[in-house]
Each structure stands twice: as C-alpha cells, then as structure tokens.
N, C-alpha and C positions, 0 to 999 in steps of 0.2 A: 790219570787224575786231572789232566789239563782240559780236557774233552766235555768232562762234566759242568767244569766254570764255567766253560765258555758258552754251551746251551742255556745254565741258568741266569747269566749276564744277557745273553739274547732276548729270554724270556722277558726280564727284567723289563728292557729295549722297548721292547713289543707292546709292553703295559701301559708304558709309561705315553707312547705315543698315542696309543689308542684312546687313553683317557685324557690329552690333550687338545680336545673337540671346542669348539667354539659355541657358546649358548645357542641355545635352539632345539632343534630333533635331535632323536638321538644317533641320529648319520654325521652330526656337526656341522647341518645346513643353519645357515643361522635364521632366528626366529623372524618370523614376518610380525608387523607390527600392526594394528590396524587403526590408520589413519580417520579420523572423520572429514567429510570435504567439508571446506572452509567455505562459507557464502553470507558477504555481507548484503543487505535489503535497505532502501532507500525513505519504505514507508511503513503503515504498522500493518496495513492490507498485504503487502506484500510478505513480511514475517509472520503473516499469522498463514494464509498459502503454503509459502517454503515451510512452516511447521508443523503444518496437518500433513504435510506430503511426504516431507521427508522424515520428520521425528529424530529420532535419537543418532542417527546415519548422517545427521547434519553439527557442525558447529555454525549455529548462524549468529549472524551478530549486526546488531542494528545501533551502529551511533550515535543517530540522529534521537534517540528515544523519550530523550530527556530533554528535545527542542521544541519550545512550545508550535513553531511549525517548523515539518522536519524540510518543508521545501527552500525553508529560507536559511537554513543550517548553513553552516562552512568546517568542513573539516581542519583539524590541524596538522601539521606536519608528520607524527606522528599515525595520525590515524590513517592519512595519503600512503603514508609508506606499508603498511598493515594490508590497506586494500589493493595495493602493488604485488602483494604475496599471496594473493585471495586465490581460492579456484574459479568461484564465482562473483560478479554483482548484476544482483537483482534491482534493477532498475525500472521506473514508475512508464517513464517516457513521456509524452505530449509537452511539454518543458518545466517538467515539476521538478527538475535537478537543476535548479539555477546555480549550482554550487557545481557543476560541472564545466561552467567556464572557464574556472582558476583554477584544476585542480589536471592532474596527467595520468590518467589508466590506461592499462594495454587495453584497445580495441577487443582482444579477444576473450577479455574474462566477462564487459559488459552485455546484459541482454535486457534490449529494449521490448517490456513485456506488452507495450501497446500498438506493436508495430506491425500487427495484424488486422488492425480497425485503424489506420489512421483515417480513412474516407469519412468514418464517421466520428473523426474530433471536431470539438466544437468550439466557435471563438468565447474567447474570455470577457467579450465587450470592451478594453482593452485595446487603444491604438499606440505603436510604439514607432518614433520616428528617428532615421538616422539617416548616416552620410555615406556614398561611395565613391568618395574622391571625386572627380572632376564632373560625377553624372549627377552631381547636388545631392539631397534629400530625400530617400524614400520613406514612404511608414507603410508598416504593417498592421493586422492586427493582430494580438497575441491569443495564444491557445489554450484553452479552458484545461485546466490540468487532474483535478479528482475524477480520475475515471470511471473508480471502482461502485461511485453512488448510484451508477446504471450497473446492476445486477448482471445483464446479460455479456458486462462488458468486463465486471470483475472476473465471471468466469470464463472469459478468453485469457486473461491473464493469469489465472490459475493455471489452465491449460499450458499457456507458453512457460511459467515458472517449472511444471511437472517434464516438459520435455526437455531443460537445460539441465534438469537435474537428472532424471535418466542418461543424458550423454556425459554427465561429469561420475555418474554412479552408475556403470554398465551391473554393475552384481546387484544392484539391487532395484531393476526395472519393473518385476512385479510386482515386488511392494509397494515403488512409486506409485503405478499405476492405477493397480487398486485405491490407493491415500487419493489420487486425485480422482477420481471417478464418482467415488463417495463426495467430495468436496463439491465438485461444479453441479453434484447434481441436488444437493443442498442450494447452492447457489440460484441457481434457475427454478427452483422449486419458491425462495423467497422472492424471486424475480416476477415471478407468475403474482402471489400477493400483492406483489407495490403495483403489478399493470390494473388489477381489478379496482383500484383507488379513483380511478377515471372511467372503465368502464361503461359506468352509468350516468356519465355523466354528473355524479353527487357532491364530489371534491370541490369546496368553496372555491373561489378567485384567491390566488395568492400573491401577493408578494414577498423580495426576500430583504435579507437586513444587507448581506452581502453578497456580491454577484461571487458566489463559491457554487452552488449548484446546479450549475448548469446540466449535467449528467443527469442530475435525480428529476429537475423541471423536464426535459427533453423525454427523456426514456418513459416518462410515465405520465406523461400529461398534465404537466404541471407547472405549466408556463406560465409565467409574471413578471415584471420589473422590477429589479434590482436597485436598492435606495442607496448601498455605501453607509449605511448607517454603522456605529459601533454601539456595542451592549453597554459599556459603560459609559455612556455619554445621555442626560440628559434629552428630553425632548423639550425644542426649542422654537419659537414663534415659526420659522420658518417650517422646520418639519411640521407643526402641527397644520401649518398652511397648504403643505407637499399631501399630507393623510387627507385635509377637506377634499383637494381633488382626485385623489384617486379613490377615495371612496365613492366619487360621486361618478366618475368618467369611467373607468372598466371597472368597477364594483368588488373592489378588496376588500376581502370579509379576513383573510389570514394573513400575519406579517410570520414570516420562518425567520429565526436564527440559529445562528452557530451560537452563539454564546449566552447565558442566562441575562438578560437586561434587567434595569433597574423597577423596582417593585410602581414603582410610581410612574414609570412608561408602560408597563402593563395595564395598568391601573387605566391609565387615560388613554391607552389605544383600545380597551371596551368599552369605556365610556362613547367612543366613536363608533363605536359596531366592527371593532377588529379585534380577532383572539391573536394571542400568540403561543406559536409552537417552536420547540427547541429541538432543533437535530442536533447529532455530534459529527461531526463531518471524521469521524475518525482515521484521520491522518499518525494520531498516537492511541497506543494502545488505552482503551475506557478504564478510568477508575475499576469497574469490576464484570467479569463477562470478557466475550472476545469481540472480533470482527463480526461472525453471526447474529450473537445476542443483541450487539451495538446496532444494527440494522434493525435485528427484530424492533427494538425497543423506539425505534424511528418511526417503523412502520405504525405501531402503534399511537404514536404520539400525532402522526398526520389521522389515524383512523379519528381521534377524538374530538377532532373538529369538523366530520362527515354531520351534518343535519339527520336525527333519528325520524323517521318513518315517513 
C-alpha cells in the first residue's frame, strides 16, 4: 500500500515543478521584450530623416521642438540625463548645437551627421574673437550652420542618419535601407528643382533679411547680401537709405525672409522695385506638411518672383 502513495506523491512532485516555469515560452525561457531604440534629434530636418527611415522601430524624441530656434535651446538637467540613457543622438553638426558646450554626452551615442561634407561648410559672415592665454587674441570666423537648405547636402545627411541607425538596429537594415533610399532620392530629385531656378539665368538679384541662408544662396545660385534685418521691426531712414543703394549698385529686385515682415515694409519695399519672398528655414517642424512639403512650398515661393516670358 505504501508503494502506491509514494508514485502518486511523486507524480504530484513532477506537476507541480513542471508548471513552475517563468513567463515566456512554453520551455520557461522568459519572454523577450521588444525594445524600440531610443534616438533623440537636435533639429526638425533631422526628425523628420530618422522618421521616414526608421518609423515605428524608433522612439525618437526631439526636445528642442517647442524652441523657437532649436539651435539656441539649452537642455535641462533632466533632459541631459535622458539623453545619457539614449542609444542615439542625431546631431546637425557645423555648430548648430551651441548648447553642446554646457552640457556632457558619451562620445559614443553622438553622430555628427555633416561630417562628411565638412569641405564644403560655409562661413556664417560671422567673426568671433577670443583669447589663448599668453598667444593674446585670436578670431575666427563662425560656421554657417542650416545645412539641410542645400538639398544635396540634406540628403548626405539623410544618408549618414540611415547608417547610425542600421548599426544601432542590425534586425532591421532592410527596412532602413529601403526608408532611406526612397528618401534621398526624393531629396535629390527636389534638389534638381531649386538647381533649375538659376539655370537660365531668370532668378532676380536677391537679397536676404538674415544671413541664415547661406546653404540655399550657395547651392543654387543665389547669392546676395545679407541686411541683419528683423521682420518685425519697422523700416527706418537708414534702411530705406541701405534699399536706395543696393537697388541701384548690384540691382536687388528680391529681399528673402525667414519671418513674415510688417505689411507696410512690404508695402514700401515695392514701391522701390523690391518683392518680398518668405522662406521657412524649417529648423521646427511647419505648422502643416513636413520637411518635403516645407521645401516644396519654398521652392515655389522663390519660383514666383521668376519674370514670366
């Protein structure tokens, strides 16, 4: 009789361990979880890149989004410590992270997405002067930083965004790869549009309000001087003094801004024989549309001051 207990206490045994398993397979490996890689982006060009490439396989996260320029951002302590825990940051490079002086990240999460064109970074006009101890005084001049207004150069950095992210996301490089392929080659396709602007030589004389475009004037033929002007400020004896001679000396027929200026300086800069055109230098994501549209909608805005026929 004692014989029987003990097999069914065994049994018992047997069950009780077996169904002892830790969540997951049913061998009691425990479940894998699946992670998204973490990648904060420094501009809205560069989030809008890391989105078309990587999509849903991404937690991307952009700080800066809600800074009216995200170059001049400063992160907070919290946020420092966040991107300490990052897999990635996507960074603009040329020195559009001036908030990278104060702040401490591993070397290894950041990637400098312009630092395959640096030959062809441009100065910002921009002289900055300083001290090396005992060798006095030097200046420099500082580095033109929107890369991405030269088409040819945002899709280098599309490019270099697509390869950090293939090496932080081995399982999913054909995906990337296709996301980016499709992308630069959008890119370069609207790059080909802004070259044809100059072409024919058609494109008025421009000028700009603020030395921000260096990239869009350089790449596409579209060089002029830069005033320092701001959109809400008045025009004033002196500027309308500044518009006599350059309308008269290199023959500015277009002033460009970043910003919508005041109805009564549009007003009076045609009255002088000057239109004005408004880019978005889209540093933050546009009211509506993306990075693409945002260009498109550029492109068209310089097309409409081209002379018909």
């Amino acid at each position: 009789m004692k014989k029987p207990l003990f097999v069914l206490f065994s049994m018992l045994i047997g069950l009780a361990c077996k169904n002892d398993v830790k969540p997951g397979s049913d061998d009691g490996t425990p479940a894998k979880t699946s992670r998204k890689t973490v990648v904060y982006v420094s501009n809205y060009p560069l989030y809008y890149f890391a989105q078309r490439i990587g999509g849903s396989a991404l937690d991307l996260r952009f700080p800066a989004g809600n800074a009216e320029n995200p170059s001049d951002w400063m992160p907070s302590a919290e946020e420092v410590s966040a991107m300490q825990d990052a897999d990635l940051i996507l960074l603009n490079g040329a020195t559009y992270e001036g908030w990278l002086m104060n702040v401490s990240l591993p070397d290894s999460l950041m990637i400098d997405t312009s630092v395959d064109f640096t030959s062809r970074l441009l100065p910002s006009g921009a002289t900055f002067t300083h001290s090396h101890g005992a060798d006095g005084e030097h200046s420099h001049e500082g580095v033109a930083s929107k890369t991405w207004l030269d088409l040819e150069l945002a899709a280098k950095q599309a490019e270099a965004t697509s390869r950090s992210l293939m090496r932080k996301s081995p399982g999913q490089v054909e995906l990337f790869k296709a996301n980016a392929e499709t992308l630069v080659g959008e890119l370069l396709e609207l790059d080909r549009e802004y070259k044809a602007l100059s072409e024919k030589g058609s494109f008025p004389k421009p000028a700009f309000s603020k030395p921000i475009f260096q990239y869009l004037a350089h790449g596409y033929g579209l060089e002029g001087p830069s005033l320092g002007w701001e959109s809400d400020t008045a025009l004033d004896h002196d500027k309308l003094h500044e518009i006599g001679h350059l309308r008269k000396d290199p023959g500015i027929q277009v002033l460009i801004w970043a910003d919508r200026p005041q109805e009564a300086t549009v007003n009076k800069l045609k009255e002088s024989g000057i239109q004005s055109v408004i880019l978005n230098p889209l540093d933050t994501q546009p009211e509506s549309g993306d990075f693409l549209t945002g260009m498109l909608s550029n492109l068209q805005a310089l097309k409409s001051v081209i002379p018909q026929g």
